[in-house]
C-alpha positions, 0 to 999 in steps of 0.5 A, a space after each residue: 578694556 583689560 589687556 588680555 581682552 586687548 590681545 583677545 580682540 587682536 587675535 580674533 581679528 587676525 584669525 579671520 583675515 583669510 583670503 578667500 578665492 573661490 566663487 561663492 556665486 553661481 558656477 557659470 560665475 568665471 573666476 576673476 581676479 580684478 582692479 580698479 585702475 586710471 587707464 590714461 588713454 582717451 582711446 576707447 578700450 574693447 572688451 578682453 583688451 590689454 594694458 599695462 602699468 605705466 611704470 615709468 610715470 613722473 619722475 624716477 627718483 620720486 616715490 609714485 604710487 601711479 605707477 601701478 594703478 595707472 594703465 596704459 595700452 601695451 607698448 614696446 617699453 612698457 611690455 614687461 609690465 603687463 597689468 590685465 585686461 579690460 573687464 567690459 568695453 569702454 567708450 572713449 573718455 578725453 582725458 582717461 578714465 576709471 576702468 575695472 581690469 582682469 589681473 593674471 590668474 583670471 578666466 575672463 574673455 580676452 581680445 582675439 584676433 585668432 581660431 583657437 582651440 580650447 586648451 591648447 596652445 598660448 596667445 600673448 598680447 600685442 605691444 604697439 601699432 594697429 593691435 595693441 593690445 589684441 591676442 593674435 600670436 604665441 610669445 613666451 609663457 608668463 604674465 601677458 599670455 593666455 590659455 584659450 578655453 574656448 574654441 572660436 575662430 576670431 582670425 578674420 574679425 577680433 573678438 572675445 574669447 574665453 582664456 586662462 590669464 597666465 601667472 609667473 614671469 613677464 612674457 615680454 609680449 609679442 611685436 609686430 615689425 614690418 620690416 624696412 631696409 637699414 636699421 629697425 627697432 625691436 623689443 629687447 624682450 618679448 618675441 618680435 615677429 617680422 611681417 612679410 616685405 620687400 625690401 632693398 637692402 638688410 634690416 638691421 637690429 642689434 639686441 643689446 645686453 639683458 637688464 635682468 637675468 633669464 629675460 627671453 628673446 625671440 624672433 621669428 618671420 611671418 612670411 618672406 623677405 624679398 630681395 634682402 635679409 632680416 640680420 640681427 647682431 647679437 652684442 653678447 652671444 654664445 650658441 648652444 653647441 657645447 663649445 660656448 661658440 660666439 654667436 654674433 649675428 642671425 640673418 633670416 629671409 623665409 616664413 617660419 625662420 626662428 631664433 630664441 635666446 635666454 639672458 644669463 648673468 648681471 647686465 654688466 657680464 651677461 650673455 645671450 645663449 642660444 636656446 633654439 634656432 630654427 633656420 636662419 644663418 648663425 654666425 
């Protein structure tokens, strides 16, 4: 082949690859964005279910493609890398399987267990314990939440719900704590929601520092603590009050008791600030 032919050829070829993402079937078709990837659960998944890439699999120094093609369930260390959610149901398979995901930007069911309203408001997927994986409650904006389009009351039973997978930074996902007296463990991002609990004595958390600049913290009480206080230290924390006032600790007993905060800065001179607290004691 002459090379202008050549060149021809190879200009030809990189005018046709274009992206196409629209339907190209019939409008009841949802407009998804899928994967194939190794869910190495034996678990069996439901429809609209969450997962995320086991990022830190085999060995941190070595070069592994796994680490984005290998799903697992939602999880308080893997929360920061939410991969999709589960096309279809799927039975349990010892030893994994092959499953198809709906990445973010996809409209697709998700696993609910809330009433939604169609359009309004967010739900996030859930890292850890009895529902991870489920959308029950509203964390940050980006990757892991999702807009309802669909109005459905699932709150009493989970099922599938029609939503819009958000876009953009990693949400962090939501936890579910039920708290108990002395020290408790959190996500360090993400929002850690506190289910309602007697305890003896304070529990206790200290936020360490931010690994990454503008990462989200969020707590907030689904219901009352008796006898004792939720008491969250910051390690590097400033309020929002225009005097850059340290903001060391948080203590909250009651439903609705929020504190948000936003890291700023490399991990080494970061800080914590205080973007809205909503009741609760600062010190």
């Amino acid at each position: 082949m002459a090379p202008y032919a050549i060149l021809e050829h190879q200009q030809l070829n990189c005018e046709v690859r274009i992206m196409d993402a629209s339907i190209n079937a019939h409008v009841k078709q949802a407009n998804t964005i899928s994967e194939w990837v190794w869910f190495t659960g034996s678990t069996a998944l439901a429809e609209g279910q969450g997962v995320c890439y086991d990022y830190d699999y085999g060995t941190a120094s070595a070069f592994n493609a796994k680490r984005t093609n290998y799903v697992e369930l939602p999880s308080i260390t893997n929360a920061r890398y939410f991969a999709g959610v589960a096309s279809r149901a799927y039975a349990a398979v010892s030893g994994g399987q092959f499953i198809e995901i709906y990445k973010p930007g996809s409209t697709c069911n998700i696993l609910s267990k809330a009433s939604t309203t169609l359009g309004a408001g967010l739900l996030t997927c859930e890292a850890g314990g009895t529902y991870a994986g489920y959308f029950r409650y509203a964390g940050f904006e980006g990757e892991g939440s999702a807009v309802p389009l669909q109005t459905v009351n699932r709150a009493s039973t989970a099922g599938i719900c029609q939503a819009k997978l958000q876009t953009g930074v990693p949400s962090g996902l939501v936890e579910v704590v039920t708290p108990e007296a002395g020290a408790i463990t959190c996500m360090v991002g993400g929002v850690t929601f506190f289910a309602e609990a007697t305890i003896g004595s304070d529990a206790t958390f200290t936020l360490a520092d931010g690994t990454i600049s503008c990462q989200r913290k969020g707590f907030s009480l689904l219901g009352d603590m008796t006898t004792s206080d939720i008491v969250i230290t910051i390690t590097s924390g400033i309020q929002n009050d225009g005097s850059d006032s340290a903001f060391n600790s948080w203590t909250a007993n009651a439903t609705k008791e929020e504190a948000y905060l936003t890291w700023y800065g490399e991990s080494a001179d970061g800080v914590w600030k205080e973007d809205v607290v909503l009741a609760g004691t600062i010190a």
